[in-house]
GUSEFI-811520 format. One line per 5 residues: their letters; for each residue y negated, x negated, z negated of N, C-alpha, C. Coordinates in steps of 0.2 Angstrom, whole numbers, plus 5000, padded with zeros to 4 digits. Example, Ala and Ser with C-alpha at 12.3 -4.5 7.8 and 13.67 -1.06 7.14 Angstrom:
<recs>
as = 5028:4934:4961:5022:4938:4961:5016:4934:4961; 5011:4936:4965:5005:4932:4964:5000:4936:4961
</recs>
This chain:
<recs>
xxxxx = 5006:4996:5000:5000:5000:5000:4994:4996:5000; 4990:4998:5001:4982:4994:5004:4980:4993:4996; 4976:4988:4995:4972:4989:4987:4967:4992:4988; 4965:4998:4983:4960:5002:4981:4954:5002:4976; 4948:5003:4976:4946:4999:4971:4945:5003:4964
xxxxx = 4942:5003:4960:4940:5004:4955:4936:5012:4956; 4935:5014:4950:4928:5021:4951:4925:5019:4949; 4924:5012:4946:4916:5011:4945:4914:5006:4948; 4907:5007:4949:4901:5006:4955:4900:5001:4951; 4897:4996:4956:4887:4991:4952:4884:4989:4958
xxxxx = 4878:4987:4957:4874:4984:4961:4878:4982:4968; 4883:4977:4965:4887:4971:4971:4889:4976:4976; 4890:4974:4983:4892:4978:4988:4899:4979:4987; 4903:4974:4982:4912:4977:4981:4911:4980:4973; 4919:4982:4973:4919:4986:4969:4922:4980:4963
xxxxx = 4921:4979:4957:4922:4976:4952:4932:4974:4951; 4933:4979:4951:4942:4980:4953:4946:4980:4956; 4949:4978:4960:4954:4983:4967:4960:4983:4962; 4964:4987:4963:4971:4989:4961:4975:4991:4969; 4982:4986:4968:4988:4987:4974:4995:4988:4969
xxxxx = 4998:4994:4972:5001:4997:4972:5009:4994:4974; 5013:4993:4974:5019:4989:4978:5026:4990:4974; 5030:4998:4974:5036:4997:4971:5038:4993:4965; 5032:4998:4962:5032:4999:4955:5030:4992:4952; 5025:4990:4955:5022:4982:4952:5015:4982:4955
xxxxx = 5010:4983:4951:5004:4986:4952:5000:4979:4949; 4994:4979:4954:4991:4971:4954:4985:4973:4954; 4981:4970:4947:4975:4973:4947:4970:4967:4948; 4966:4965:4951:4963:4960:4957:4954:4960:4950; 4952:4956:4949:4948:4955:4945:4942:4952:4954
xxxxx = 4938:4956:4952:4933:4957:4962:4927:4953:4960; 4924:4949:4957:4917:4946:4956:4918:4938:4959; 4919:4938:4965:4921:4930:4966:4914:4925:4964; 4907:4926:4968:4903:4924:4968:4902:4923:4960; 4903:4927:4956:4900:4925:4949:4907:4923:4945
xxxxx = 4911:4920:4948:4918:4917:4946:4921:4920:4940; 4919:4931:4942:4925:4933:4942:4920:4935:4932; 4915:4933:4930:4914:4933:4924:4915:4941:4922; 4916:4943:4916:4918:4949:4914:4911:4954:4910; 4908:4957:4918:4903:4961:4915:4905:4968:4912
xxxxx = 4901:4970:4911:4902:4977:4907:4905:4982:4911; 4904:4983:4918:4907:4984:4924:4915:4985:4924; 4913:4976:4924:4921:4976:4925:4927:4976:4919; 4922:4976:4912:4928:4977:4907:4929:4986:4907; 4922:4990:4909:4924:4997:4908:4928:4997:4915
xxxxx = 4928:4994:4922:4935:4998:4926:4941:4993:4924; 4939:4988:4920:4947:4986:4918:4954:4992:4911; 4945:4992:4908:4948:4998:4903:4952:5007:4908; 4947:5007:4913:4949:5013:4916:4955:5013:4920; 4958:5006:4921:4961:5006:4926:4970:5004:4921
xxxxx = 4968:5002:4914:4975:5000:4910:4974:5009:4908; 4971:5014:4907:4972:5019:4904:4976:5023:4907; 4973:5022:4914:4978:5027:4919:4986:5024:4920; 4986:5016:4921:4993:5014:4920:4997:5016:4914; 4994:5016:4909:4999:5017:4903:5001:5025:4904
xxxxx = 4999:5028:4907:5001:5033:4909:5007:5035:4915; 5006:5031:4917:5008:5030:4924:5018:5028:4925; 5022:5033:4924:5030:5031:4925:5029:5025:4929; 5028:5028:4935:5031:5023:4939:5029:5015:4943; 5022:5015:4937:5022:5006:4934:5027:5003:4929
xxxxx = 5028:4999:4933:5036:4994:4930:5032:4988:4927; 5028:4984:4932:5024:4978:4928:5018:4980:4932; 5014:4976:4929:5006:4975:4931:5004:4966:4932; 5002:4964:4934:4999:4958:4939:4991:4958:4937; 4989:4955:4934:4981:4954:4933:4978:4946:4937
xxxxx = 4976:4947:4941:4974:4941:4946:4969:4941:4948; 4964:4937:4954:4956:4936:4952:4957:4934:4959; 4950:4936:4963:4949:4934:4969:4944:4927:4967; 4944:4926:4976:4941:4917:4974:4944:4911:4970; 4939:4906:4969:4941:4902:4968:4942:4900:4960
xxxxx = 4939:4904:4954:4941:4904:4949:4945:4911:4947; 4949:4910:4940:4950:4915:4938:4947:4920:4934; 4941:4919:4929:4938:4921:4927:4934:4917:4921; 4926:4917:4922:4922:4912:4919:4918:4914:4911; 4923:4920:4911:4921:4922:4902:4916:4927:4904
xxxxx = 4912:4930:4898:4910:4936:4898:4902:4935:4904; 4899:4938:4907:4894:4938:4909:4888:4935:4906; 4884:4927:4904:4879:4926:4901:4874:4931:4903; 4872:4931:4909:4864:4932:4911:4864:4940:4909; 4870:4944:4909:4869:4951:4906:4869:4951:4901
xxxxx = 4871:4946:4895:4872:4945:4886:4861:4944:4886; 4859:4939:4889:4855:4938:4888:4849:4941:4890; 4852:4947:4894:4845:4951:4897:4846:4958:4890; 4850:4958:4887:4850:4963:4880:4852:4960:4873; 4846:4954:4871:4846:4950:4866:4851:4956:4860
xxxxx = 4848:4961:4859:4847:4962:4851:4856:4965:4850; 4856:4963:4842:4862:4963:4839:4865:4969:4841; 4865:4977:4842:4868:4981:4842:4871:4981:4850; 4868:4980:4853:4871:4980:4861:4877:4974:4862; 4876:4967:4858:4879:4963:4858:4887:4966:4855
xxxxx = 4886:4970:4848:4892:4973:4845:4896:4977:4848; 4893:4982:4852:4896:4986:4857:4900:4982:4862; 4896:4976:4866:4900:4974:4870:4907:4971:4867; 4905:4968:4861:4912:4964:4859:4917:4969:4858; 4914:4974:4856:4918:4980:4854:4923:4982:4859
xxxxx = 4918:4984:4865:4923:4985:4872:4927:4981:4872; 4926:4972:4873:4929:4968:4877:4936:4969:4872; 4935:4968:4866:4942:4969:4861:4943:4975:4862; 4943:4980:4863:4947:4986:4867:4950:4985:4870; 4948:4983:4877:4951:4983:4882:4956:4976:4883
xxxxx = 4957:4973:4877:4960:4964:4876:4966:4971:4874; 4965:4975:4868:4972:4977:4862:4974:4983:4869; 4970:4985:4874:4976:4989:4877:4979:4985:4883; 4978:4978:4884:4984:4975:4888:4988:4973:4883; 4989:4973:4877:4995:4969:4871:4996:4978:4871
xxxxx = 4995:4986:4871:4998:4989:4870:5001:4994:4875; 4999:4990:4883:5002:4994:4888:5010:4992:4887; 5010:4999:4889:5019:5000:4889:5023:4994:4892; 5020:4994:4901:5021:4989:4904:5021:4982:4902; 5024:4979:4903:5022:4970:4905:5016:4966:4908
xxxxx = 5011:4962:4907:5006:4961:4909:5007:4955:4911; 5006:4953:4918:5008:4944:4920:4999:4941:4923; 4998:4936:4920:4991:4932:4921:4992:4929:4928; 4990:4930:4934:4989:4926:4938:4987:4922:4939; 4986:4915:4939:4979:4911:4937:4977:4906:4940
xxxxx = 4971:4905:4944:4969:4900:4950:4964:4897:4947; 4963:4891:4947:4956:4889:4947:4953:4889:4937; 4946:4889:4936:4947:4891:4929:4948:4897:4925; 4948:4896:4919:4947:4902:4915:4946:4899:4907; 4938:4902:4908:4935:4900:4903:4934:4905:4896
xxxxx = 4933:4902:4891:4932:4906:4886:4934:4914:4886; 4931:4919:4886:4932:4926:4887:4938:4926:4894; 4937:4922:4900:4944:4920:4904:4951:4920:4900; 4948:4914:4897:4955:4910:4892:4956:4914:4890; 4956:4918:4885:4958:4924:4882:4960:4931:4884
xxxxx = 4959:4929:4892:4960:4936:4896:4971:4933:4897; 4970:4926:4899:4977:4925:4899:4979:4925:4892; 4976:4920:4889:4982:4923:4884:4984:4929:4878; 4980:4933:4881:4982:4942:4877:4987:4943:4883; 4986:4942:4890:4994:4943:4893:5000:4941:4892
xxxxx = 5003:4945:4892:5012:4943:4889:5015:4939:4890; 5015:4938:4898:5016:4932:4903:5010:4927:4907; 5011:4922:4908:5006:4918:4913:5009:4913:4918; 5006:4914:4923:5009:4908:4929:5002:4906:4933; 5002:4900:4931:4995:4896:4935:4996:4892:4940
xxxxx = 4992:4889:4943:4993:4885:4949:4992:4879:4944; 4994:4874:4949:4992:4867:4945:4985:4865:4944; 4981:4868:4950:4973:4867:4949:4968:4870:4943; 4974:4875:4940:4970:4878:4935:4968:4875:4929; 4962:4878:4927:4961:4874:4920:4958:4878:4915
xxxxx = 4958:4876:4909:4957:4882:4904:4953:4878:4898; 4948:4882:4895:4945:4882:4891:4943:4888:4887; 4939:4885:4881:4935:4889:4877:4930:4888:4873; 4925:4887:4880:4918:4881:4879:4913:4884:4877; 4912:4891:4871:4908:4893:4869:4902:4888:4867
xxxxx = 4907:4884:4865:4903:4880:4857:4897:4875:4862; 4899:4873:4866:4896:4869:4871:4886:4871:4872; 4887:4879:4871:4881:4883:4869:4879:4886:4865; 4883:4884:4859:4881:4884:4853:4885:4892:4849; 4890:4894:4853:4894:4901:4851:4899:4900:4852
xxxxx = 4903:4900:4844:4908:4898:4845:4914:4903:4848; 4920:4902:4850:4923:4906:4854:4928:4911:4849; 4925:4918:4845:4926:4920:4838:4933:4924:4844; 4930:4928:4850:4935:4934:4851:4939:4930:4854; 4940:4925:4857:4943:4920:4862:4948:4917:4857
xxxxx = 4946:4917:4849:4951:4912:4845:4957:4916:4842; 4957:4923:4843:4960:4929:4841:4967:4926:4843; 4967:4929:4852:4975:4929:4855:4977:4921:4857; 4971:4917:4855:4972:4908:4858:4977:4906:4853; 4976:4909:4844:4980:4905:4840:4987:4909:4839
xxxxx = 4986:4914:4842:4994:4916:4842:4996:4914:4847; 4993:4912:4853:4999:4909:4858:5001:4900:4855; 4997:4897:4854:4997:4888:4851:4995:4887:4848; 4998:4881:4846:4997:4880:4837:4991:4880:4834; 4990:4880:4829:4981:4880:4825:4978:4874:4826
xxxxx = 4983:4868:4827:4978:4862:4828:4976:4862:4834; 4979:4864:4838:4978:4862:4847:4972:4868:4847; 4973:4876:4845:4969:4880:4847:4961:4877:4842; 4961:4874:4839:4956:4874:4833:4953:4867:4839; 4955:4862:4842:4954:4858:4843:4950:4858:4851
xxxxx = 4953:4864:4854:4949:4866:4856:4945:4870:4858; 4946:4874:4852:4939:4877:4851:4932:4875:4846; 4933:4869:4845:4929:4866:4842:4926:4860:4847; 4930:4857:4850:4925:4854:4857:4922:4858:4861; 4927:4863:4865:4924:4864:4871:4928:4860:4876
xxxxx = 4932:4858:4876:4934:4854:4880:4942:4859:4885; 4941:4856:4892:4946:4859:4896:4953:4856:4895; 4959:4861:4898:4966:4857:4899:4968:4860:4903; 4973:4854:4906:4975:4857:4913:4983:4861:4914; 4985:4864:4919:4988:4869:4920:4994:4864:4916
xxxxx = 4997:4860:4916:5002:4858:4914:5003:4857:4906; 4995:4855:4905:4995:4856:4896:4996:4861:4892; 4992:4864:4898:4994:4873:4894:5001:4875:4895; 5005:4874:4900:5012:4877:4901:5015:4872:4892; 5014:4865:4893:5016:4862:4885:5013:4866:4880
xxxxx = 5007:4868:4879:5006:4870:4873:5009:4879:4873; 5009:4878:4876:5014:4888:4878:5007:4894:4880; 5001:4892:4882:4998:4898:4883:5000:4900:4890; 5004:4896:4894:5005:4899:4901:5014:4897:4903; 5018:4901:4906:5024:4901:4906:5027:4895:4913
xxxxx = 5022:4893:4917:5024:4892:4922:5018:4888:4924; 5019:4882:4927:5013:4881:4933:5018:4878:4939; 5014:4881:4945:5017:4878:4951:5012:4877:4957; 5012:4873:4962:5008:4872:4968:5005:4879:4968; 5000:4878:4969:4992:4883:4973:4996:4889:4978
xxxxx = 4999:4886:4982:5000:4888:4991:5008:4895:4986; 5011:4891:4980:5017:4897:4978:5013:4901:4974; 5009:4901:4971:5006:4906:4966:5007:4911:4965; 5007:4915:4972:5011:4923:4974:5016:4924:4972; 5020:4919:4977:5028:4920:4976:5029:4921:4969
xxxxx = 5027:4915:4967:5029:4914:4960:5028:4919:4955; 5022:4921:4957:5020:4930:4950:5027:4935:4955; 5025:4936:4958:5030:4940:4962:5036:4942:4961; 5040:4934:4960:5048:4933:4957:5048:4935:4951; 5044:4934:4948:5044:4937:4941:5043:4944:4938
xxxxx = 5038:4947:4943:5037:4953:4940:5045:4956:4944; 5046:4956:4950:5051:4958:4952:5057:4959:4949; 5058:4951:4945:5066:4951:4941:5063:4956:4934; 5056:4959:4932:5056:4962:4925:5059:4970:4928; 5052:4971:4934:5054:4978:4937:5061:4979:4939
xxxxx = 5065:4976:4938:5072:4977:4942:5076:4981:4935; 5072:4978:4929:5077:4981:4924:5076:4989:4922; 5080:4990:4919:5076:4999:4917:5073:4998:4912; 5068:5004:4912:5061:5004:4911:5060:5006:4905; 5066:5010:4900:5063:5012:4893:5065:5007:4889
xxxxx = 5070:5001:4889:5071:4996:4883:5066:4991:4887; 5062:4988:4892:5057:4985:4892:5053:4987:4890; 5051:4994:4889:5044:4995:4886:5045:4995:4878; 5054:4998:4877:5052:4996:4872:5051:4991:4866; 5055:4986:4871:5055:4978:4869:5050:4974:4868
xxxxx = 5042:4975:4872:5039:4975:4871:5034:4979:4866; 5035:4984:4865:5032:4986:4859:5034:4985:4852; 5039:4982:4851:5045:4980:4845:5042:4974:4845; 5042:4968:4851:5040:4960:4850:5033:4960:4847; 5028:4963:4849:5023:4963:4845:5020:4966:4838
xxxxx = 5026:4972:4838:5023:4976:4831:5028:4971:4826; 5034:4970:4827:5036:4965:4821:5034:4958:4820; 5029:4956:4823:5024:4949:4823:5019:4950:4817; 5018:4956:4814:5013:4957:4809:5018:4958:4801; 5023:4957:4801:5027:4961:4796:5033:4951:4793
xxxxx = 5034:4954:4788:5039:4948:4783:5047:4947:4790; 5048:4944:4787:5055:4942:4790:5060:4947:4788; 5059:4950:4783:5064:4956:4780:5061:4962:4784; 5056:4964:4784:5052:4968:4788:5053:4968:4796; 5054:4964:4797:5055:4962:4805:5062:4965:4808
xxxxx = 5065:4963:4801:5074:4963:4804:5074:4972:4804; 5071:4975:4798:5071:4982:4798:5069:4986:4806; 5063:4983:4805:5059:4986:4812:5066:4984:4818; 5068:4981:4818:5071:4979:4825:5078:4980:4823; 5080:4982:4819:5088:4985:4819:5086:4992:4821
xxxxx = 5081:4995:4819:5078:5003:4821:5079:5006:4827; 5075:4999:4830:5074:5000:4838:5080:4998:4841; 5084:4995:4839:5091:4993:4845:5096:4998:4841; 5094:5001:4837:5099:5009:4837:5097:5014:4840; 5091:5015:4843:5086:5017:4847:5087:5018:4854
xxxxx = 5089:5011:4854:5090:5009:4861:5098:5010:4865; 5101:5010:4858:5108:5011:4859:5109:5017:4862; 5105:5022:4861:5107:5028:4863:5106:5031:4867; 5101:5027:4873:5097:5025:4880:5106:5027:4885; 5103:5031:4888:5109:5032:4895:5111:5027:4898
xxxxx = 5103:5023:4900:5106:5017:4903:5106:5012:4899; 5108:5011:4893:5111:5004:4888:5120:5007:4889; 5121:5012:4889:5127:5015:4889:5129:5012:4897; 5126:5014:4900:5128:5013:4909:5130:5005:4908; 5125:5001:4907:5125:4994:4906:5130:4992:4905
xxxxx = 5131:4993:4897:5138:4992:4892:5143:4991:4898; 5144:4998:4901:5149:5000:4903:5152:4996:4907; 5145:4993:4913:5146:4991:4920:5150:4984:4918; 5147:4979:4911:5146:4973:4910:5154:4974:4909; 5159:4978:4906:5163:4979:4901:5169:4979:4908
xxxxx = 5167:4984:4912:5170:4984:4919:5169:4979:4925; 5164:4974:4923:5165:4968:4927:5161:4973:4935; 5156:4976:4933:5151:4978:4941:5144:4977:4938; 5142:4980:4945:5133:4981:4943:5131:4986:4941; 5127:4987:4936:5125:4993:4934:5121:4997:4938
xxxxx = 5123:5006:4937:5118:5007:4941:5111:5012:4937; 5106:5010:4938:5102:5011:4934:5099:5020:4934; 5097:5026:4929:5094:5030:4931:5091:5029:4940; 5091:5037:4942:5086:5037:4947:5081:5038:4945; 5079:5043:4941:5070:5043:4940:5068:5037:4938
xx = 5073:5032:4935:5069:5024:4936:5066:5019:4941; 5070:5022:4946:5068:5018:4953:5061:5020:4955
</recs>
């Protein structure tokens, strides 16, 4: 299917979002290249509008968050922050952006980071609130708030759950870049590969999740995150709940089956 863009307008002659559609893997295209993709109010309300309809949406399987141009996303929009100095406009905005950060961690679906080029501060953070990430090797990442004298508060939230507190502390206290390979080491991205695979590569992935049936990934995903906040005792509770849960799934039964029988399972049709 063709990408389609966003409902919501601005000034620029494109639209802030395209969304494509493609057999149940839906690719939501971040459209500001010239401003390297920064995250204006614009773009976080049609990114908000656009995860709201997906969480609704059966027949997204996974979701692709990727960026036109040559970077991936250059953090929030300065010259918008500082054309509305005063304290409450700035609150609101934070507000939004951490909304629309906690409904990629609370879409049903799977959320894979695209990542070309950089991704800086409020960028940086757009990948690592994603589930998944696959970078080119040119990419680079940071969280250079501090560089201008603000340090990177919303940006340090999902940085220090993904790598460790010195690494994340280390650099969020310089300001300093690392490259697609350091980050695959330090765990904020799953994969870097050549520039030219990038596609294939989100692709292969989203395809092997979308292949699986669609109510133990959503719910595996809502179980990984919600027992990350609970004790060890707590965690094994939460998740013994869910895999009796899931036990009871048509298709865990089908699965069971095929495994036990030595074939392929064949999954729901309303999952296809």
């Amino acid at each position: 299917m063709a990408a389609t863009p966003s409902s919501v307008t601005t000034n620029d002659s494109q639209p802030p979002l395209l969304r494509h559609d493609d057999a149940g893997i839906t690719t939501l295209t971040l459209n500001r290249p010239g401003q390297y993709n920064a995250l204006s109010e614009e773009m976080l309300m049609a990114l908000q509008q656009s995860l709201d309809a997906i969480a609704a949406d059966r027949s997204v399987r996974v979701v692709v968050l990727a960026a036109a141009g040559k970077a991936y996303c250059a953090g929030h929009d300065l010259k918008q922050m500082r054309a509305s100095p005063d304290k409450s406009y700035q609150r609101e905005l934070f507000r939004q952006c951490s909304r629309m950060m906690m409904s990629i961690v609370q879409l049903p679906q799977p959320v894979i980071a695209s990542v070309q080029g950089m991704a800086v501060a409020a960028g940086c953070q757009l990948v690592a609130n994603c589930d998944l990430a696959i970078a080119s090797d040119d990419a680079q990442f940071a969280v250079s708030g501090i560089n201008l004298g603000l340090f990177c508060s919303t940006p340090s939230v999902p940085l220090s759950r993904n790598i460790s507190r010195k690494r994340a502390l280390e650099m969020l206290l310089t300001g300093g870049f690392i490259d697609a390979h350091t980050a695959k080491e330090y765990g904020l991205i799953n994969h870097n590969v050549q520039r030219d695979r990038l596609a294939d590569a989100v692709n292969d992935l989203a395809q092997r999740i979308a292949s699986k049936p669609t109510e133990p990934v959503r719910m595996g995903k809502e179980l990984f995150y919600r027992q990350l906040d609970h004790t060890l005792e707590g965690a094994y509770e939460i998740a013994g709940e869910i895999m009796a849960c899931n036990m009871m799934l048509d298709d865990t039964a089908e699965g069971i089956d095929a495994f036990i029988e030595k074939r392929e399972p064949v999954w729901k049709e309303s999952d296809r």
